[in-house]
Structures are given as C-alpha cells and as structure tokens.
C-alpha positions in Angstrom: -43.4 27.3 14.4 -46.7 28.4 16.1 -46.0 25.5 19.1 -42.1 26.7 19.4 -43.3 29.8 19.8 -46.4 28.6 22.7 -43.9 26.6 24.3 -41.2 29.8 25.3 -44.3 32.0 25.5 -45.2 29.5 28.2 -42.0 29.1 30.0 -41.3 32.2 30.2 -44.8 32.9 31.7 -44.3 30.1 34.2 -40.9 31.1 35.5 -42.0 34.8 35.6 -44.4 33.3 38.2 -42.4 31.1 40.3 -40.0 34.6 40.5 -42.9 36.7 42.1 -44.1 34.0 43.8 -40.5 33.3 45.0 -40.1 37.3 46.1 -43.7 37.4 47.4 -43.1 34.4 49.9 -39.6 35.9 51.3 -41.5 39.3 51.8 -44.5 37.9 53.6 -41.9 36.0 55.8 -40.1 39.1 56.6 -36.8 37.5 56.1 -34.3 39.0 53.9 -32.9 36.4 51.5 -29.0 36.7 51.8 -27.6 35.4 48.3 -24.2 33.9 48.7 -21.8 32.9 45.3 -19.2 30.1 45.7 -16.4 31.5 46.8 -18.4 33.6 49.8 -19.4 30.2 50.9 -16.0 28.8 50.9 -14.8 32.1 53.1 -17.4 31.9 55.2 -17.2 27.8 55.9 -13.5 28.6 56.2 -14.2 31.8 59.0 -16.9 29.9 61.2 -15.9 26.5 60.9 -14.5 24.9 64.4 -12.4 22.1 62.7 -10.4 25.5 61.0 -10.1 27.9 64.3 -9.4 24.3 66.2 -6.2 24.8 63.9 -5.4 28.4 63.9 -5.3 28.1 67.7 -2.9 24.8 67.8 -1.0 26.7 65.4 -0.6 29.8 67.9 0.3 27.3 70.8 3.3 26.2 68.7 4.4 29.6 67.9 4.4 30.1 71.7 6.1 26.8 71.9 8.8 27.8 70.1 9.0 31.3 71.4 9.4 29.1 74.5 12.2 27.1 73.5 14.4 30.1 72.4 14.4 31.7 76.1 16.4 28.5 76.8 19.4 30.1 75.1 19.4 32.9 77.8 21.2 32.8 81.1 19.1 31.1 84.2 19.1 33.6 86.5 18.0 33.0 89.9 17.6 34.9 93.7 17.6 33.3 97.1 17.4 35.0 100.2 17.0 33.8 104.4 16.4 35.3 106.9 16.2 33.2 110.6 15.9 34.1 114.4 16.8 31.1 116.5 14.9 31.2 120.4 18.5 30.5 121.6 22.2 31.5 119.9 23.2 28.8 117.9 26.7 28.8 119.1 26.9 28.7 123.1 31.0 27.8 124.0 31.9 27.7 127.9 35.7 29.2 128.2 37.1 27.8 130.8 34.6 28.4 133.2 35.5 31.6 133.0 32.8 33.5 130.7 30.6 32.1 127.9 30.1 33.2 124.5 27.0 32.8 122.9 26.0 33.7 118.8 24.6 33.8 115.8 21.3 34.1 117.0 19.6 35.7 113.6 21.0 37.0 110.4 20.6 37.3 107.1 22.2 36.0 103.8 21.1 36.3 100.1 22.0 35.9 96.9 21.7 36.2 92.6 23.3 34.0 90.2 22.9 33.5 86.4 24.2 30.7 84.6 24.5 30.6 81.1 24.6 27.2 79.2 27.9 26.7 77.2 26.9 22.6 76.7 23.8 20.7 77.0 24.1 18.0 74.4 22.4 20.0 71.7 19.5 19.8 73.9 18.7 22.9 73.6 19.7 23.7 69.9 17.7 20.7 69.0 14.9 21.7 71.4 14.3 25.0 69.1 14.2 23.6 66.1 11.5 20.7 67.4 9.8 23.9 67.9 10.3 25.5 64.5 8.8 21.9 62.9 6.3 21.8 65.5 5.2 25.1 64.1 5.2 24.2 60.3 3.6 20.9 61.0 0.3 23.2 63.0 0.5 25.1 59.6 -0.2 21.9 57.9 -2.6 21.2 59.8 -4.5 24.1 59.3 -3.8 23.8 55.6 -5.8 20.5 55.6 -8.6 21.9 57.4 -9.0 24.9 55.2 -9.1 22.0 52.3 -11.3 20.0 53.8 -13.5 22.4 54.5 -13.5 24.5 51.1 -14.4 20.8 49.7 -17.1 20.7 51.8 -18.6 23.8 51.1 -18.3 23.3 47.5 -20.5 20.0 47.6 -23.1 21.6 50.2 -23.4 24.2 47.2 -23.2 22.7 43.5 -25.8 20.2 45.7 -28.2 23.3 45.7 -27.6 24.6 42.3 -28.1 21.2 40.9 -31.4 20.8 42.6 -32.7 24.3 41.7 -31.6 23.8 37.8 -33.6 20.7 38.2 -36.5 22.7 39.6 -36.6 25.2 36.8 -36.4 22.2 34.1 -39.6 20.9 35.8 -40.9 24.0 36.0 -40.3 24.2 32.1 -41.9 20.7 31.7 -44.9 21.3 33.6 -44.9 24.4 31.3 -44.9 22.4 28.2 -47.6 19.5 29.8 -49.8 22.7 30.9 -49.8 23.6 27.0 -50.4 19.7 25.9 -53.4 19.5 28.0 -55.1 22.7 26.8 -54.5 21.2 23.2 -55.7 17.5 24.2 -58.8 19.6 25.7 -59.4 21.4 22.8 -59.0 18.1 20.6 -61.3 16.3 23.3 -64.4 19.2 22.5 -63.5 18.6 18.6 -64.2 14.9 19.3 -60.9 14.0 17.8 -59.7 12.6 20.3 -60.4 10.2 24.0 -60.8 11.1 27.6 -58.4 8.2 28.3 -55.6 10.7 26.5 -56.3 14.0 28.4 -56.3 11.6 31.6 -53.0 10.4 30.6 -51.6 14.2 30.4 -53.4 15.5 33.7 -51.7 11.8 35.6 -48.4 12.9 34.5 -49.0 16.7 35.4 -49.7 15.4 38.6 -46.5 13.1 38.8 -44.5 15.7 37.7 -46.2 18.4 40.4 -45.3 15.1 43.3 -41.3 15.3 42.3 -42.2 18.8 42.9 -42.6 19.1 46.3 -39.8 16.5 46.3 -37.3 19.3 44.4 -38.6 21.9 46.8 -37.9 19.8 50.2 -34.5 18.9 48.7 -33.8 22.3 48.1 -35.2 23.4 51.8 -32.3 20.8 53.6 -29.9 22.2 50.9 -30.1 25.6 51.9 -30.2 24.7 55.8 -27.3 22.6 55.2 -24.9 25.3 53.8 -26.5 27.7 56.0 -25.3 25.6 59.0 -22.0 25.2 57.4 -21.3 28.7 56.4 -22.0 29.9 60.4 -25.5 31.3 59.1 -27.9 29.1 60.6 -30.9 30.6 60.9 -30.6 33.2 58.8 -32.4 32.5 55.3 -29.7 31.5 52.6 -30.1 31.3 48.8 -26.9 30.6 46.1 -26.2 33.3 43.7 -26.0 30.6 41.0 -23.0 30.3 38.0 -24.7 29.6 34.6 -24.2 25.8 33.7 -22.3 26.6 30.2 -23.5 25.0 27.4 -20.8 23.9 25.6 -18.5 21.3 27.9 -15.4 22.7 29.1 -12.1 21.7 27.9 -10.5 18.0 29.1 -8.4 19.2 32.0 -4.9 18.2 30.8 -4.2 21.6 31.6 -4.1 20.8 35.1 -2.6 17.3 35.2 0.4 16.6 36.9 2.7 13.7 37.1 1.8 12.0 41.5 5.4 11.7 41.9 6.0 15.0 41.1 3.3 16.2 42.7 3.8 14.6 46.0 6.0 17.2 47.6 3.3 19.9 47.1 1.0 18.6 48.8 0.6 19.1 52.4 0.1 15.3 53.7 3.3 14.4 52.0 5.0 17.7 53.8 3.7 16.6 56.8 4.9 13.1 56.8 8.0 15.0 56.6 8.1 16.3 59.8 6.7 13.6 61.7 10.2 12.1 60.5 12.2 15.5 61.4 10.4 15.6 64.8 11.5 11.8 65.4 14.7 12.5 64.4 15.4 15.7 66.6 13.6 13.7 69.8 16.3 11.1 69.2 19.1 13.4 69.4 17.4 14.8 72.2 17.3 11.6 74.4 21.0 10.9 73.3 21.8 14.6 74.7 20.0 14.0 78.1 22.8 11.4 78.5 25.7 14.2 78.3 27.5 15.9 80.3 26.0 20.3 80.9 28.5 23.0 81.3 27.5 26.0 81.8 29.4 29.4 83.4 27.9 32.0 85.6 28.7 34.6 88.0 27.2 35.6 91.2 26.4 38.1 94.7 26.8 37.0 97.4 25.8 39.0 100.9 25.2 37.8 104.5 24.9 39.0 108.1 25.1 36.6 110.6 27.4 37.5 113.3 26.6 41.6 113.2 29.1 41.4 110.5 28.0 41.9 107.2 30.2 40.5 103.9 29.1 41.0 100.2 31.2 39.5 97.4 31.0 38.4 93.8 32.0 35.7 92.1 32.5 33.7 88.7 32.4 29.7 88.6 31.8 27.1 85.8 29.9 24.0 86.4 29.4 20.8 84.9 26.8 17.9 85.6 27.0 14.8 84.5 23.9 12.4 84.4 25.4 9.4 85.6 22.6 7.1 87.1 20.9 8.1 84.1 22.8 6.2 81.5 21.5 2.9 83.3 17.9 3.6 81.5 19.1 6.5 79.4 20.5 3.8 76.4 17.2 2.1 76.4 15.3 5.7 75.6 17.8 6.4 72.7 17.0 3.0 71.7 13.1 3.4 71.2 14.0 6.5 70.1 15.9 4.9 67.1 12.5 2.5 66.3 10.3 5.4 66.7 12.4 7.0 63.8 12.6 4.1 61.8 8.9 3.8 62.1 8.1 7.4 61.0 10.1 6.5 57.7 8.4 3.8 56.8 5.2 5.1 57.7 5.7 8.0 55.5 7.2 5.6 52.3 4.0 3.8 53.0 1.3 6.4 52.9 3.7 8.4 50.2 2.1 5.6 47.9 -1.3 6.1 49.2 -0.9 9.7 48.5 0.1 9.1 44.9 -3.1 6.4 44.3 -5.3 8.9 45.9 -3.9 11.5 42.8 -4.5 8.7 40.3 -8.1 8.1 41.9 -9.0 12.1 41.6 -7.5 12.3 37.7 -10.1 9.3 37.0 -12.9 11.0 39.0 -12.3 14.3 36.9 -11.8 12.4 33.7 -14.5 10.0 34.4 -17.1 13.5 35.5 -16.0 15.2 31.9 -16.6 12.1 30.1 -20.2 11.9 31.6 -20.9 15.6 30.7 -19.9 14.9 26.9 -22.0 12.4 26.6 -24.8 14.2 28.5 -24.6 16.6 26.5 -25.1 14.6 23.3 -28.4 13.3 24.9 -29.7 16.6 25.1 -29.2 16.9 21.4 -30.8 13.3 20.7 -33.8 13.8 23.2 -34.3 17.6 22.1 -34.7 16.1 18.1 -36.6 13.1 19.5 -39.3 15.5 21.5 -39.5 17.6 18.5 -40.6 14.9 15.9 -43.0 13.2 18.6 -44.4 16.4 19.0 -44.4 16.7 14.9 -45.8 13.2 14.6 -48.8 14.1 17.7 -50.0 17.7 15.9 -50.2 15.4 12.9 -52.0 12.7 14.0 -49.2 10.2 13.9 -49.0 9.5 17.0 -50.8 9.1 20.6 -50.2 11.6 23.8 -48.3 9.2 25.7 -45.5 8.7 23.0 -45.0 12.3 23.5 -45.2 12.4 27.3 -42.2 9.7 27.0 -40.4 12.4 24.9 -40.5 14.8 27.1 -39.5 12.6 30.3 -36.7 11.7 28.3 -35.8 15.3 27.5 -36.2 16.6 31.0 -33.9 13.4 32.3 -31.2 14.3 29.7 -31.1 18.3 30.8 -31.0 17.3 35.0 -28.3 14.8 33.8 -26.1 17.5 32.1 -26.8 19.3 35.3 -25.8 16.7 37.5 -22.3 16.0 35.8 -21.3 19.5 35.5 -21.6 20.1 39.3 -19.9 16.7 39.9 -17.0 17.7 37.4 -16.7 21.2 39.3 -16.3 19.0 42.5 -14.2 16.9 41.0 -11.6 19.2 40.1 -11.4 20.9 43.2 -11.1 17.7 44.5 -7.7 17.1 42.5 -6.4 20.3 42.5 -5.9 19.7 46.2 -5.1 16.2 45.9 -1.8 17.7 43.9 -1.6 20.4 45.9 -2.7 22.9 43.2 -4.5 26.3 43.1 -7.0 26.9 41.0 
C-alpha cells in the first residue's frame, strides 16, 4: 500500500515537472504554442494544401467550360464593314470616242448577320453535356484530394499523440526507477544489499533517459511535420490530444458495408463513370462533325459605291456539308469507338480493384481492433506481473533486475495499446473513405 501510494505520489510529481518545465521553455522562447485538435488539422491541411486548391481551381475552369459550351446555343452574330479609295476609278469605259465614263472610285459597304443553328449533328447538344461531366468529374477530383489529404493529416497527428503518450509512460517509468533507486540506496547503506544492484538500476535510468531524447526528437519532426502540412510552418504547433480510452471500442460492424454495394459511393468508381460518359459523348461528337449544319439567319445589308447608297435586309438558310471530311472523318469515329470500348473495360477492371482495396481496409480495421484487444490484455498480465516482482523484491524474493524486466514489460505493453489505438483510428478513416462513408 505504502509503494502504491510512492509510486502516484511520484508520477504525479514528475509530470507536474515536465508541465512547468514544458510552459517555462515555450515562454523563454517567446513563441506562443498554438494547440490544434484533429479535426482543425484536417481543415487546415484541407485549406493550405496545393494538391486541394490545384482542384478547386480545375474545378472552376470546367464550370467556365461549360458556361462556354452553352453560348454555342445562341445565334453567331457577326459585323463586316469596307471601306476603299482606288488611285484611279475602277471602271473607265470609252463611248464611242465620244466621252468617257469613269467610277466607282471609293465607297463603302457593311454589314450584320446572325445565324442561329437549327442542326449540327448534336454537336452542340452533346458538346454541353461533355461540359456538365467535365464538371462532375473536377468535383471528383477535388473529392479525392480532400480524402487524401484528411488521411494524411490524420497520420501526421495520431503519429504525434502516439509519441507523446509514449513520452509520458516513460516519464512514469523513469518515475518509478527514480523511486527503486532511492530504495536500492537505502538498502545499499543498510548493507542488505550490492553495488552491482544499484548499478543495475542507475544503467537502466540511463537507458531509459537515451530513448528519451529519442521520444523528444521524434516528437520535434512530428510537430514540424503537421505544422508543414497544416500551412503553419514556422509557427510552433502542439496537438490538443483525445484521451486513449481505456476500455477498446466496439468491433466496427457498425460501419461495414457489402464492396459491391459500396462501389457506387465511392468517388473512384463515380469517376470511372465518366471517363466512360465523356468517351461516349466524344464519339457522338466525331460522328456529328461528319453531318450536314443548318442553320437560319437574317441580315443588313448597306453600301455606297457609285454615290448611291442601298440598305436592305434579308433572311436566308444555310447548310454545309463536310464532304472531304468523311474521307478521314470514318476513321476518327472509329478510334472513337476503341477509345469507348477501352474506358469500359478499364473501369470493369479497376471496379475490381476498388472492391479488393474495400476488403483490404475491413482487414486493416479488423486486424488494428484485434491488436488493441489483445494489447489491452497485456496491460492487465504485465500490470499483475510488475506488481508481484515488485511484491517478491520488497520481500527479499527476488533481485532488482527481475523487477527492472517487469517494468520494461509493463511500459512496452502501455506504448503498444497506444500504438494500436492510433493505427485503429487511422484505419477506419481509412475505410470509411474506401466505401465512401462519413464518419
């Protein structure tokens, strides 16, 4: 009872320490310690982060693409105008030998017509909605960024609460081998015990204060890491940490969802989707460059050539029809045809891809939960295991470094529960956007 209470006495003392040394250090730098929780890194990574504005802006140019693509419904409208002054008339006629007429030595003529397409070949019907999937298909894109980002961020930061948990074990452990050595060094005076024991405890105070400054490194990169990703480099970062629970969450059948049913959720599938819509509109497209265009317009006509000035209007219909074109015109519908038939199979071939990467992320989840129960049950065995070594030292039973083997084990058995928490909070991010789930 008397060393339970020692040992939190003592780790309470020691992280009360590391705290004002922790506050000290950040106000004798001058540097205010921003504190971020998860979901401010992931809005942050999301807001700074090139790969997502890279996105955002293609996904602007297709909106403008497609805003583009509608004018081509409107009427062409078009004005011409000439004006010309010849050095000599343009018409010079001898009558006769008897006088000469001479004109058209300037003028003036000008013009506005507007045509509006009737037929194109669907050209321009199916050049709008090319638009409207070029559109979606930027919004997918951006949609993977954002995911591949948020996953990012996520690792960058259960990486830095995993390290600092691990820290503040140590610091615990140090705690505990700080309180073994006073009690070796009181045995030592009694003459109860050896030098060669208290050297044992102060070697592994030392090894422990060596993965120390390991911890403390690690956690140094972490911090510039995240701080890099999030768009605050240079500014000093620390995580606002969530408490690793101590019982292990639920198995997450909750979340589980069949990959065939799943695979029109997610946004690789929906974009294989319209690579084949966008193959399939670009083929209709080719076969519409190869057909006739009618369109109807009207007109204004004005010109003054011969001092005589006419204006008039008029309405006409016109039709072109590509004929040297259809020489190389059935070879682009052709290729047009494989290119579609390619996109298909492309996208029944990665649709299985899609569906094993599913399965992979339900085993990764699975396989992350499994490793917490089971570190968790370690904690238990090593926590009962330090506590009779410790029994079994006080009374004599056994030597120092029996009990310094206790508490390694103990220490490995928290950082390990640590460890597979984070990797089963990754890990279920991880399939929640492989299924194209929210959390």
């Amino acid at each position: 009872m008397i060393i339970t209470v020692m040992k939190r006495l003592s780790i309470a003392f020691t992280a009360m320490l590391s705290l004002l040394g922790a506050t000290a250090q950040g106000q004798a730098g001058g540097e205010e310690v921003r504190m971020l929780t998860l979901d401010e890194c992931r809005e942050l990574a999301i807001k700074n982060n090139a790969k997502v504005n890279v996105a955002a802006s293609n996904a602007e140019a297709a909106e403008e693409l497609r805003k583009e693509a509608f004018t081509k419904y409107f009427p062409t409208v078009t004005a011409s105008g000439m004006a010309f002054a010849a050095n000599k008339p343009v018409v010079d006629l001898d009558i006769f030998n008897i006088a000469t007429l001479q004109m058209i030595k300037r003028g003036v003529s000008a013009n506005v017509t507007a045509v509006q397409p009737v037929f194109a070949g669907g050209r321009i019907v199916n050049g709008n909605r090319l638009a409207e999937v070029g559109v979606e298909a930027a919004g997918l894109e951006r949609e993977n960024a954002v995911n591949e980002v948020t996953m990012t961020a996520e690792k960058y930061y259960w990486q830095l609460v995993t390290l600092k948990s691990k820290r503040r074990t140590l610091e615990d452990v140090i705690a505990l081998v700080d309180t073994l050595e006073f009690q070796v060094g009181v045995a030592l005076k009694a003459g109860v015990t050896t030098r060669n024991e208290l050297l044992k405890v102060q070697l592994r105070k030392n090894e422990l204060r060596s993965t120390m400054v390991d911890l403390d490194n690690g956690i140094a990169l972490s911090r510039q890491l995240l701080a890099q990703y999030t768009g605050l480099d240079g500014t000093a970062i620390d995580v606002a940490e969530e408490e690793t629970p101590d019982e292990v969450p639920p198995y997450p059948s909750d979340i589980y969802i069949d990959p065939n049913a799943a695979l029109g959720s997610t946004a690789d599938y929906r974009l294989l989707q319209k690579k084949v819509n966008a193959s399939e509109l670009e083929e209709k497209i080719a076969v519409g460059e190869n057909l006739p265009t009618v369109g109807v317009g009207a007109g204004y006509f004005y010109d003054d050539v011969i001092s005589q000035r006419h204006g008039f209007g008029a309405v006409f219909v016109s039709v072109s029809v590509p004929i040297s074109s259809w020489w190389g015109g059935s070879h682009a519908i052709k290729r047009r045809k494989l290119e579609t038939a390619n996109a298909r199979m492309e996208m029944n071939d990665l649709s299985q891809m899609l569906c094993i990467k599913m399965i992979n992320a339900w085993d990764d989840l699975t396989s992350a939960h499994r490793k917490m129960e089971i570190a968790k049950e370690s904690i238990a065995q090593s926590a009962e295991n330090l506590r009779m070594n410790q029994n079994f030292f006080h009374a004599g039973v056994s030597n120092v470094t029996d009990l310094l083997d206790a508490q390694t084990l103990y220490r490995q058995s928290l950082d390990q529960y640590t460890e597979a928490y984070g990797a089963y909070r990754v890990a279920r991010v991880s399939y929640l956007q492989a299924t194209g789930q929210e959390e």
